[in-house]
Structures are given as structure tokens and as C-alpha cells.
ZAKOLLO-23621 format. One record per residue (C-alpha): y, z, x; residue in one letter. Coordinates in steps of 0.02 Angstrom, whole numbers. Example, Ala and Ser with C-alpha at 12.3 -4.5 7.8 and 13.67 -1.06 7.14 Angstrom:
BEGIN
[[-225,390,615],'A']
[[-53,357,684],'S']
This chain:
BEGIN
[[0,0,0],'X']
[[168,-49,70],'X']
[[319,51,46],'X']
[[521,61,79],'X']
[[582,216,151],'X']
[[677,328,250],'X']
[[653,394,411],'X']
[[684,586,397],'X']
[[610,665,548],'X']
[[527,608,718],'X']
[[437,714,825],'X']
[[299,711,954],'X']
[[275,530,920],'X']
[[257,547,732],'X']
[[403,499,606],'X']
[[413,564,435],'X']
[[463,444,311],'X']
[[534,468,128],'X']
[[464,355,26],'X']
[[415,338,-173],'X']
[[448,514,-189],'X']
[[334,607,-59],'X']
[[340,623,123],'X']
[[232,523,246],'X']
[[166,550,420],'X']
[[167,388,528],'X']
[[142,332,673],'X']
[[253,168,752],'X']
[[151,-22,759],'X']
[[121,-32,940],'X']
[[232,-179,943],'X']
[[362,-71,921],'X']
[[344,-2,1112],'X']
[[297,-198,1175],'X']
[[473,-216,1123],'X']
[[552,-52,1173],'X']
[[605,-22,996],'X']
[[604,161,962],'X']
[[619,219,781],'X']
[[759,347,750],'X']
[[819,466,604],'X']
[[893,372,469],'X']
[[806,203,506],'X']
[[781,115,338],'X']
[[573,74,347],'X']
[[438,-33,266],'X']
[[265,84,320],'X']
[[84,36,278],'X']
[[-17,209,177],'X']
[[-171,197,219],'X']
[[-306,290,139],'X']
[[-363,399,281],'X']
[[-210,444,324],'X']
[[-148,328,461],'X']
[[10,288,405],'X']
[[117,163,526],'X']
[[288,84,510],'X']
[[287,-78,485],'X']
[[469,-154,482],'X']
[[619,-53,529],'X']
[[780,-132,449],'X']
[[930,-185,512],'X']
[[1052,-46,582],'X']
[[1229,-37,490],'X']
[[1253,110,674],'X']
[[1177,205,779],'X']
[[1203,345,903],'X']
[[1120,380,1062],'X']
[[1128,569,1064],'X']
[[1072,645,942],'X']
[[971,484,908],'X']
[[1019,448,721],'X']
[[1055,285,628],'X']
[[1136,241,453],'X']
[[1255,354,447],'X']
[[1402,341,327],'X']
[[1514,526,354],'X']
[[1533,626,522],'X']
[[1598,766,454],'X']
[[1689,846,582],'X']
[[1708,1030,541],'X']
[[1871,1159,628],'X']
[[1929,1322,560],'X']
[[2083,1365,547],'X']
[[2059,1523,642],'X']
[[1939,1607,767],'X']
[[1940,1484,848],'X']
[[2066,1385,796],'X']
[[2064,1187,792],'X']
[[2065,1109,943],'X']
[[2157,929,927],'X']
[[2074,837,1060],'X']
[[1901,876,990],'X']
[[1929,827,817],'X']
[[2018,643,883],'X']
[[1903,608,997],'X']
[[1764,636,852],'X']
[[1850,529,730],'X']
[[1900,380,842],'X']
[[1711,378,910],'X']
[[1658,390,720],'X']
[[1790,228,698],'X']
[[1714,148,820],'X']
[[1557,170,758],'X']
[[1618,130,582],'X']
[[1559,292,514],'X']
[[1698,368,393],'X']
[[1768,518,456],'X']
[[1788,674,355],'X']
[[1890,820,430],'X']
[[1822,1016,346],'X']
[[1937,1142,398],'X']
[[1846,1321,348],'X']
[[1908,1496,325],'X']
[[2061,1460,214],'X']
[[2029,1636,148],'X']
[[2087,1713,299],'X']
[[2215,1574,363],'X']
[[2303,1425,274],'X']
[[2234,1251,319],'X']
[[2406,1195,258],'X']
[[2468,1149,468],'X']
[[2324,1048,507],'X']
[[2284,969,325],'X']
[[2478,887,339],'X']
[[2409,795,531],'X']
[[2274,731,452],'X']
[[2321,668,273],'X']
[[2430,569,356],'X']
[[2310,470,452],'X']
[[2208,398,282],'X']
[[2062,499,349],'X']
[[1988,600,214],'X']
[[2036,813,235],'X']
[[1959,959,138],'X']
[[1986,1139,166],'X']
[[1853,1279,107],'X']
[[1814,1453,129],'X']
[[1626,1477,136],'X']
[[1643,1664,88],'X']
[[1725,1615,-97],'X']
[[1639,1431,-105],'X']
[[1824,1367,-140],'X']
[[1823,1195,-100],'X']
[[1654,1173,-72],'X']
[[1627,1046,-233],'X']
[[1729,942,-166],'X']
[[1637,896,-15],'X']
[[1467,891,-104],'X']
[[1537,758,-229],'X']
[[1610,660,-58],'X']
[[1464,653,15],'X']
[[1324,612,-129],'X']
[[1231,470,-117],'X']
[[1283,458,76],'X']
[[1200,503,258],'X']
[[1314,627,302],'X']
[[1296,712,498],'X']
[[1371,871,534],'X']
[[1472,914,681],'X']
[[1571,1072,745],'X']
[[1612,1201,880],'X']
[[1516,1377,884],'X']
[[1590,1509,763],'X']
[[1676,1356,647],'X']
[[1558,1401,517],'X']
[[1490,1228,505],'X']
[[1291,1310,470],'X']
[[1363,1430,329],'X']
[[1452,1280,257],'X']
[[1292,1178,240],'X']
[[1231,1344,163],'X']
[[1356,1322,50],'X']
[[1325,1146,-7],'X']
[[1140,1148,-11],'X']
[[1109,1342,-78],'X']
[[937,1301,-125],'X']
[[902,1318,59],'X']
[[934,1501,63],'X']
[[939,1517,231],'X']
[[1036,1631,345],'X']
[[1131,1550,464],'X']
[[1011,1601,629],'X']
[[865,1523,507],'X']
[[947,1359,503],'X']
[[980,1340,681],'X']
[[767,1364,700],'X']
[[749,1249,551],'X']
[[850,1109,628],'X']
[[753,1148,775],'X']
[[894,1258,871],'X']
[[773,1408,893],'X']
[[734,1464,1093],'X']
[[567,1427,1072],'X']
[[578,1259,965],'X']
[[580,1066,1006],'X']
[[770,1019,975],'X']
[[743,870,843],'X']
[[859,800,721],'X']
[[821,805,539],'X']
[[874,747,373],'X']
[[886,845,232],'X']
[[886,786,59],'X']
[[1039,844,-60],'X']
[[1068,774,-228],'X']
[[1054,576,-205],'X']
[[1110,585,-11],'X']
[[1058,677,139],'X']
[[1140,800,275],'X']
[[1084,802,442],'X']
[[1136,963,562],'X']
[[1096,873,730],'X']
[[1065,980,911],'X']
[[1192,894,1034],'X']
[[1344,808,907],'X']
[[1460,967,965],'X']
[[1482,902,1140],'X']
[[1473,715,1081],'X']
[[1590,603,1212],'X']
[[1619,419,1240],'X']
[[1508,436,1385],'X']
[[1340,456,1270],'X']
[[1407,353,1127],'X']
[[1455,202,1209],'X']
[[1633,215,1304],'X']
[[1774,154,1181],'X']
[[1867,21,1298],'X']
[[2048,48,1306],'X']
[[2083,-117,1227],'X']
[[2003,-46,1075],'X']
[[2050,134,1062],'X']
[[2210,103,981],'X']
[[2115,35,838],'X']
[[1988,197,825],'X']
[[2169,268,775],'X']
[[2172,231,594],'X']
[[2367,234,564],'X']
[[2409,123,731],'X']
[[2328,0,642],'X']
[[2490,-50,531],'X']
[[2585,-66,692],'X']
[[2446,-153,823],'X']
[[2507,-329,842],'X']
[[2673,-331,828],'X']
[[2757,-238,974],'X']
[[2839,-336,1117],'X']
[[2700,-369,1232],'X']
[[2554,-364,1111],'X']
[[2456,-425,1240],'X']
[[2478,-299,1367],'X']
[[2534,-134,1265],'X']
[[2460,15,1287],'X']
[[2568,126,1159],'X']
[[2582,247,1273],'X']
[[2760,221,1356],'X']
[[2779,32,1334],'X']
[[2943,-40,1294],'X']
[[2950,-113,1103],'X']
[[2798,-28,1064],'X']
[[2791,-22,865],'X']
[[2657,111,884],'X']
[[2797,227,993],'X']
[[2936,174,870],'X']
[[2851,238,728],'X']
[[2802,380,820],'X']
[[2988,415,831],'X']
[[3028,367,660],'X']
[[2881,526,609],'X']
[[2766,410,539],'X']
[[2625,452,661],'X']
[[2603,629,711],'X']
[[2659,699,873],'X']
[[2480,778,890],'X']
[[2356,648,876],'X']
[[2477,517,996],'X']
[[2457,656,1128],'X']
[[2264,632,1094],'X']
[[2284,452,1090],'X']
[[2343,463,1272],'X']
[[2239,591,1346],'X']
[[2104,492,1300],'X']
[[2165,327,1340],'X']
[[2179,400,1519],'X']
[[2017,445,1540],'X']
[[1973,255,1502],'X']
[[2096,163,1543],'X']
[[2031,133,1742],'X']
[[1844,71,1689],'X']
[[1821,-109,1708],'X']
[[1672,-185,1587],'X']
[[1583,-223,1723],'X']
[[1559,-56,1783],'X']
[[1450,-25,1622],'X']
């Protein structure tokens, strides 16, 4: 019997696949490591059931993305979760998350938590700004947690954030039926000392959430560097002004002269904050040739 499915989990050379309903161990076609082809999280699958239990994937379907580490594919939201205090938001982090997410074209979605002890209010007005979708929540109260869940239904949805940004109790918070304490999650997701580190998806209402080991200290250097002739774009409000300054060919909007991007910089139409970001990490690119890669 042939069916379509989901890869949910891979581990010690077996790959779980949703499909129909049920869950199914199998095990990749051997063509499949001929051709160096390794099935990851996410994959979209046609497997073979076989009646004594050796299951195998088939086809794997085209990729919409993919990330190296954690290996997942198909994913529609990195949601990219900051508190507004203890520790407080670090701006750097959260752009270089959502222009690698652009560059991936995976929407990013910003989740600032503990707006019961600290209004989200400084850092929602940064990011509003930029088109990129903001929430803010307080996991103790639940406030703002619908919100999210109806964003991300019917979506692959990967979370990322610092320790002690409350990114495990939010997912506790969206997916109660869980009913897990936060340490329990980190063992479920395969974060326990004595556990492989594997990522996992984890079905919620018509979509699924992975919590993936590694996304926290995601950098260009594991997801494919972003060249600096296309960071500006990973910046979704440069994009009104890319084009049209002086030396479009040769700006960097960083201190150019008749740079639209700095004019409306100037003008307040793009926050200080995430320019600043723009060029810190613009300079960490900005001396790699392609060849070098």
C-alpha cells in the first residue's frame, strides 16, 4: 500500500512518517544513499507499508526550504521568541534570525513573552514597522497566546529562542494537552543529558511545532552565508527603497551617498535599531568572495 506523508521524526536510521492517520516506522530506499539524499524532518513522502512491517520511503517531494542545522525542511514560521525582560531582547539576535528566515523564505514571526511583568510596547513599535508579524504574551496568564495558535494552524512552525525567554513554557502554552513541565520537554525533544538530540514534529490542530536542539545559536555560517549583495533584501522594509538610490549598482546602505535606504532612515521610516543590525552584519560578510564557498 502506498501512502503520502510527513516526515515527523528521524533517528538511528529510521524516519517516522505521518501518514493516513497513524504513524509509520521506515526505513530510506537504498537509492536514497547511492544518491546522497538524506531524508529530513518535514520532508513531504510517498512510503511503501508493507505487511511485515518494513516500511521504506519511496519518493521524497520537492523542498519549498531547508536548513542544515537542525536538519528540517518545509517550514513556513520561525518563530523567533525574546522577552521583554530577564533577559531582555537582544537586537542582533532577533535580525539576524529573521533576515536568515527571509532568505530562506520562511515567514518570520517575532513572540515577545513576559508582558505581565514588562510592556512589550518598545520592541513591538521596531518590529510592526518592518511588515513582519509581532505578538506579545505572558505565559503565566495565557494572554495572547490565541493569537499565535490561530497564526500558526495549518503551518510547520519551528521554534527558536535564548535560555530563560520562556520559549518551552510558551509551547506549553499552545499545545496544553502536552502537560509537560518545561525540564520534560527539553527530554522529549530530545534535550535530556542522557538523550540523542533529534528534531521532532509535533502535531497541533491542523499544523505542527517543532522545538529543534541547535536553532538558538543558528548563524549564516550553518545556514548558508547570506551574500552581501542580498542581505539588504532579507530586510523586509529596504525593500521599497532597493533600486533606486544613486549607485544602485554599488550601494551598500550603509554610508553611501544617495542611498534611499539611509534617506529614509533619516526621514524615521526605518528604525534606527535594525539599520545598526543591518550593518553589523553586513560587516561580517561583506569581505567573502563566492568563491571562497
Amino acid at each position: 500500500m502506498i501512502l503520502n506523508g510527513t516526515i515527523i521524526k528521524g533517528i538511528g536510521g529510521f524516519y517516522y512518517v505521518e501518514a493516513a492517520g497513524e504513524i509509520y516506522e521506515c526505513k530510506a530506499r537504498g537509492a536514497f544513499r547511492k544518491a546522497k539524499i538524506t531524508p529530513l524532518v518535514g520532508d513531504s513522502v510517498e512510503i511503501l507499508v508493507d505487511n511485515n512491517g518494513k516500511n521504506s520511503i519511496e519518493t521524497i517531494g520537492e523542498r519549498r526550504n531547508y536548513f542544515n542545522r537542525p536538519p528540517i525542511s518545509n517550514v513556513d514560521n520561525l518563530v523567533i521568541v525574546a522577552s521583554t525582560c530577564d533577559p531582555k531582547p537582544n537586537a542582533l539576535i532577533i535580525d539576524r534570525l529573521t533576515a536568515v528566515a527571509c532568505y530562506k523564505e520562511v515567514q518570520p514571526v517575532i513572540v515577545f513573552t513576559k508582558e505581565d511583568m514588562n510592556t512589550a510596547k518598545e520592541f513591538m513599535d521596531i518590529y510592526e514597522s518592518t511588515g513582519i508579524p509581532c505578538f506579545s504574551v505572558s505565559n503565566r496568564t495565557g494572554e495572547g497566546v490565541d493569537e499565535i495558535k490561530k497564526f500558526i494552524d495549518g503551518s510547520i512552525s519551528v521554534f527558536t529562542g535564548n535560555s530563560g525567554v520562556g520559549k518551552s513554557s510558551l509551547i506549553n502554552c499552545i499545545c496544553p494537552e502536552f502537560s509537560l513541565e518545561t525540564g520534560e520537554i527539553s527530554q522529549k525533544l530530545g534535550r535530556g543529558r542522557h538523550t540523542t538530540r533529534h528534531v521532532e514534529l509535533f502535531k497541533v490542530n491542523d499544523g505542527y511545532i517543532a522545538d529543534t536542539p541547535g536553532f538558538s545559536s543558528l548563524d549564516f555560517e550553518t545556514n548558508d552565508i547570506i551574500m552581501k549583495d542580498e542581505l539588504a533584501y532579507c530586510f523586509p522594509e529596504f525593500r521599497d527603497y532597493l533600486g533606486d538610490c544613486k549607485f544602485a549598482s554599488s550601494c551598500a546602505h550603509v554610508n553611501d551617498k544617495g542611498c534611499k535606504v539611509l534617506e529614509a532612515l533619516n526621514e524615521g521610516k526605518i528604525n534606527k535599531s535594525r539599520h545598526e543590525s543591518y550593518v553589523a552584519l553586513y560587516n561580517e560578510v561583506k569581505d567573502i568572495k563566492e568563491w571562497q564557498l
